[in-house]
C-alpha positions as CSV (number, residue, x, y, z in Angstrom):
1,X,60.9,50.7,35.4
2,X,62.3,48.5,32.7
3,X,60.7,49.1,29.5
4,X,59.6,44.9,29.6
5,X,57.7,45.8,32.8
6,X,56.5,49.3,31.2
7,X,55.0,46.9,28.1
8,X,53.7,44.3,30.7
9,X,52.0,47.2,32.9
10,X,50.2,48.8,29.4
11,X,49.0,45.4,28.1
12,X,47.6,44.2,31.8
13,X,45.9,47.3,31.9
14,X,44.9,47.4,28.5
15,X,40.4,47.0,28.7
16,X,40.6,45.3,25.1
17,X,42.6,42.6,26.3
18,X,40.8,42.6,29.7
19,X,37.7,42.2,27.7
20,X,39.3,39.4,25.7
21,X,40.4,37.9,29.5
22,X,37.3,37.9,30.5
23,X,35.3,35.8,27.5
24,X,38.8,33.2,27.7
25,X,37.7,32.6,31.3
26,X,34.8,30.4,29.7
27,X,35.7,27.3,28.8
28,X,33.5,23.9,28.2
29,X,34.7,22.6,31.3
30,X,33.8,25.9,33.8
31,X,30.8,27.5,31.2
32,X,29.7,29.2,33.9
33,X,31.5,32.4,35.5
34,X,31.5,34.7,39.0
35,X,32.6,38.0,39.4
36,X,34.8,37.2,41.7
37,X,36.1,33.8,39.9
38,X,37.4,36.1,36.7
39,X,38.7,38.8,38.8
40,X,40.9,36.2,40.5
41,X,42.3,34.5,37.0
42,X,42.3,37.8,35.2
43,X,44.3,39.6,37.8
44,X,42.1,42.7,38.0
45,X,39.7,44.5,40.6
46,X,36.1,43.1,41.2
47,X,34.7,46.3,40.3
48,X,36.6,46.1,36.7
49,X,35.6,43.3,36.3
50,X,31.5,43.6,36.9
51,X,31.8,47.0,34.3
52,X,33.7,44.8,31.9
53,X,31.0,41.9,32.1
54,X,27.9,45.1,31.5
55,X,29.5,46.0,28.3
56,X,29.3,42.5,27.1
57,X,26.0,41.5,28.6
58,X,24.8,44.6,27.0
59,X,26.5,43.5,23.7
60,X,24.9,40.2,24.2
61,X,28.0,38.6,24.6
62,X,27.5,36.9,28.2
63,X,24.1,36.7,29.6
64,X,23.6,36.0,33.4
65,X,22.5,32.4,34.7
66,X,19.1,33.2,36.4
67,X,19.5,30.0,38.8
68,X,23.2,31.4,40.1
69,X,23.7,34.8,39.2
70,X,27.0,33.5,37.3
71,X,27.8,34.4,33.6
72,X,28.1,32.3,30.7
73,X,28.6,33.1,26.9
74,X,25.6,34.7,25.0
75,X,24.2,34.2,21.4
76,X,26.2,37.1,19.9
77,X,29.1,35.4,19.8
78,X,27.9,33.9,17.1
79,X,26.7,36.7,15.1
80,X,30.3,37.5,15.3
81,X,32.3,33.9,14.4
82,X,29.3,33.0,12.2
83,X,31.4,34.4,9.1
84,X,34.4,32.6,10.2
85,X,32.4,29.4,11.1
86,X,30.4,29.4,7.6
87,X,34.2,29.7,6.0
88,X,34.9,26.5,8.2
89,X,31.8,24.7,7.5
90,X,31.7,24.7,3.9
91,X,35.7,23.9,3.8
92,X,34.9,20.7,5.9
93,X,31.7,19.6,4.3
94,X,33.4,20.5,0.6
95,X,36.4,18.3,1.0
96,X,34.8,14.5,0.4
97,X,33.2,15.9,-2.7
98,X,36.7,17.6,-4.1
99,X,38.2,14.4,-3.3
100,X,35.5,12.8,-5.4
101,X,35.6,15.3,-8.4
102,X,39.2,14.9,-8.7
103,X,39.4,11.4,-8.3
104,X,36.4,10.7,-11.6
105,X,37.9,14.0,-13.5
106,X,41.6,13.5,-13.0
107,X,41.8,17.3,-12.6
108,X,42.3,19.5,-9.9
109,X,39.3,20.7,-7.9
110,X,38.8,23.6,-5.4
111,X,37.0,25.9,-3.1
112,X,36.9,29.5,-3.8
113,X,35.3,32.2,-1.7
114,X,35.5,35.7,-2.1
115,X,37.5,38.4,-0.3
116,X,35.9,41.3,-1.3
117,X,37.9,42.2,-4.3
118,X,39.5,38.6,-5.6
119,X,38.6,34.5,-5.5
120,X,40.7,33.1,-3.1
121,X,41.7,29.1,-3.0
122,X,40.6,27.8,0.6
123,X,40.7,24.2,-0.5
124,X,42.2,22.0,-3.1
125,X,42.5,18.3,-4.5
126,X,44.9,18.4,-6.7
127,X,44.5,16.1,-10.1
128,X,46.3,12.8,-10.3
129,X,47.9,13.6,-13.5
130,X,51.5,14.7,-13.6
131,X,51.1,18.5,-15.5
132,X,48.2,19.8,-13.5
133,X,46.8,23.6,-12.8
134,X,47.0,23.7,-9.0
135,X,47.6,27.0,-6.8
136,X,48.4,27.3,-2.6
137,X,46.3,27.9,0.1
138,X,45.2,31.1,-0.5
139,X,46.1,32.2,-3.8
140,X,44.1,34.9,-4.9
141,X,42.8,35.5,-7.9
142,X,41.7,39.0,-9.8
143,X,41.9,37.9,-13.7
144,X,38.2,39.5,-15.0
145,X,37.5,35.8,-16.9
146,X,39.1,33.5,-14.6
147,X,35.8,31.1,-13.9
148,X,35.9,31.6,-9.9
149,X,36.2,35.9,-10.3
150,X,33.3,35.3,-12.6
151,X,31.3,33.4,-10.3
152,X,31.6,35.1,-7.1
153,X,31.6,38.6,-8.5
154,X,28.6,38.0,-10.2
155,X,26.8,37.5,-6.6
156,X,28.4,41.0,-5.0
157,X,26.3,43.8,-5.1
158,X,25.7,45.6,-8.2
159,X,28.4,48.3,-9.3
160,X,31.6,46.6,-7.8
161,X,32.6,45.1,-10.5
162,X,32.6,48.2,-13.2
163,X,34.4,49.3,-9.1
164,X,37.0,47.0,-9.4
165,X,37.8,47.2,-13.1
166,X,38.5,51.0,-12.8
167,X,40.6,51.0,-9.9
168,X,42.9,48.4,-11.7
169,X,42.3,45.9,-8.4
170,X,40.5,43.9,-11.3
171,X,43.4,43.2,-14.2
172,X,42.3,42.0,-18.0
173,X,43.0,38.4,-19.3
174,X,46.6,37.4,-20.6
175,X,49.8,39.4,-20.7
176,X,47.6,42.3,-21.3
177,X,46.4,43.2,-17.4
178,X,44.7,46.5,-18.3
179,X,40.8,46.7,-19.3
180,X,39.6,48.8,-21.9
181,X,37.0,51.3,-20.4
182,X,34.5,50.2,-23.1
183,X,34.9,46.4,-22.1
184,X,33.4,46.8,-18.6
185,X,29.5,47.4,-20.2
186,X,30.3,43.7,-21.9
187,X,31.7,42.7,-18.7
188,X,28.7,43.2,-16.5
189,X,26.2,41.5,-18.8
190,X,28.5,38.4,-19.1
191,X,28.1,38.5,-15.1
192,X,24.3,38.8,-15.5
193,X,24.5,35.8,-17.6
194,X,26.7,34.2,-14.7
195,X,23.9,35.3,-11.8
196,X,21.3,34.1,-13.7
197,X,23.3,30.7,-14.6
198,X,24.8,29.9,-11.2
199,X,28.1,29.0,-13.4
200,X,31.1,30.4,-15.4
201,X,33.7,29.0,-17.9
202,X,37.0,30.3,-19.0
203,X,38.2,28.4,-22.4
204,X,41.4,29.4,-22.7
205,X,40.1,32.8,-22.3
206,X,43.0,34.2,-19.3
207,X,45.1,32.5,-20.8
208,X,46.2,29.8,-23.9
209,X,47.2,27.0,-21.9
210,X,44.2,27.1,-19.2
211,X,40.7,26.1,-18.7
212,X,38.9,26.2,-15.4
213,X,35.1,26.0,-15.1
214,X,32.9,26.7,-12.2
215,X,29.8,26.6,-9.8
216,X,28.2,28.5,-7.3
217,X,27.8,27.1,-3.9
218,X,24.7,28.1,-1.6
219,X,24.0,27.5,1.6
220,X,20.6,27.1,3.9
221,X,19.5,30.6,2.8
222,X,20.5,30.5,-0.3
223,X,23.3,32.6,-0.5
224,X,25.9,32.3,-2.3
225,X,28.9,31.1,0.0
226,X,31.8,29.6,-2.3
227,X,32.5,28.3,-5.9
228,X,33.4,24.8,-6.7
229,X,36.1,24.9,-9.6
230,X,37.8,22.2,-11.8
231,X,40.9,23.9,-13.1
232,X,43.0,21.8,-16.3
233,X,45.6,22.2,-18.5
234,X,43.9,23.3,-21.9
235,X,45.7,20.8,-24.0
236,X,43.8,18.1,-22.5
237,X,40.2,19.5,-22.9
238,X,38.4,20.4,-26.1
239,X,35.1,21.9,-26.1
240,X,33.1,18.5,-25.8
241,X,35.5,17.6,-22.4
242,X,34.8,21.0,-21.4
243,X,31.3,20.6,-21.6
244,X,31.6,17.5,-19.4
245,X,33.8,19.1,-16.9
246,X,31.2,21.5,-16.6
247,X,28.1,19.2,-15.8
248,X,30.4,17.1,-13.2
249,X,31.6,20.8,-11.4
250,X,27.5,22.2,-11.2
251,X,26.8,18.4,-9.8
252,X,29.2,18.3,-7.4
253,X,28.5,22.5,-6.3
254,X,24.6,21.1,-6.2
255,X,25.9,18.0,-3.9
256,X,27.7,21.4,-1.3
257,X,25.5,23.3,-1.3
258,X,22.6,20.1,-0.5
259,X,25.4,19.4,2.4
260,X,24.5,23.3,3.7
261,X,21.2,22.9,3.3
262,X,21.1,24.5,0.1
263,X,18.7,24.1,-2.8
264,X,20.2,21.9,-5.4
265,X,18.6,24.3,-8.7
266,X,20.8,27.2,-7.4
267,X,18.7,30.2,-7.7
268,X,20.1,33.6,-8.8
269,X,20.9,35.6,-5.1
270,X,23.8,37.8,-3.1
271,X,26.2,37.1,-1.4
């Protein structure tokens, strides 16, 4: 046997991808599902099939259609995508209000969520001006004072970010990327300051020629889900236009997280 045919034989017979067969079968024009309907479009014995469709009705994946015996997709689908779809929702309902920001600001504005160890850029409007901070799709940030780091780490659970500063996954401000051992102490009680705050700002403070200031976003539960920054080149903002950058960013986080469902005061809480 050709080793084509040896790779098409291993992945036909493969139960992950037969499980992930079996949930593509539903669609939202055939939502409902027979035994003997899958087994026909997935190519594999009834039998397979009926053991394949236990293990997800006991994950809660399918549930069975009392009225026909069928199948049909189950809630726990969602408990799975609902990380993915809160990513998507915020993105989507984020946008008009980046627009916005950028558009009365003339800076850039973006969405920041956290990947367990750095802020990453999931969404950007970038400023009208000529020399503007911007960054791509999912640029990742791990400077300690950078505003979005400050913001989102501040909402992890207590110890990572002493975690991340001794590891070296978390780098110091400027040229300089390692942290003094006795900064971290003065590190997490700037983040308490951040929780309590539901903002950060970084004058200049990664590095000379940048400011960026932002906001946490919450959603229906009042977690924190992302952080709304205005990023600028530091020659154009002084401390008063910092100031005002700031107010317009925790209006336009409050205006989000009201789009999520979220409490407008933003409440100290976890991610």
């Amino acid at each position: 046997m050709s080793s084509t045919a040896d790779a098409d034989s291993e992945r036909t017979s493969s139960p992950v991808l037969n499980l992930i067969n079996v949930l593509r079968c539903f669609t939202t024009e055939a939502p409902e599902q027979g035994v003997t309907e899958i087994a026909e479009r997935v190519g594999v014995h009834k039998s397979t099939v009926s053991r394949l469709l236990a293990t997800l009705e006991g994950e809660q994946l399918v549930e069975r259609v009392p009225s026909s015996r069928k199948y049909r997709l189950g809630l726990g689908l969602i408990g799975i995508a609902g990380p993915l779809l809160a990513s998507l929702d915020v993105r989507r309902l984020a946008y008009p209000v980046l627009t916005e920001l950028s558009a009365v600001t003339a800076e850039t504005a973006a969405l920041m969520v956290w990947d367990g160890s750095a802020a990453v850029t999931v969404e950007q409007v970038a400023g009208p001006q000529r020399v503007k901070h911007t960054s791509s799709m999912g640029t990742r940030y791990a400077t300690m004072h950078s505003a979005s780091v400050m913001v989102l780490l501040a909402y992890q659970e207590p110890g990572l970010a002493r975690k991340l500063c001794t590891s070296g996954a978390l780098i110091g401000d400027g040229p300089e990327p390692s942290i003094w051992p006795e900064l971290i102490d003065e590190y997490e009680a700037e983040l308490e300051e951040v929780r309590a705050t539901g903002y950060a700002v970084n004058f200049r403070r990664t590095f000379d020629d940048e400011v960026g200031v932002c906001a946490v976003v919450v959603d229906h539960r009042g977690d924190p889900v992302a952080g709304l920054l205005i990023a600028a080149p530091a020659y154009r903002v002084d401390e008063a236009r910092c100031a005002e950058l700031l107010e317009r960013c925790r209006a336009a986080a409050a205006e989000v997280s009201s789009r999520l469902g979220g409490a407008t005061d933003i409440p100290p809480g976890t991610i």
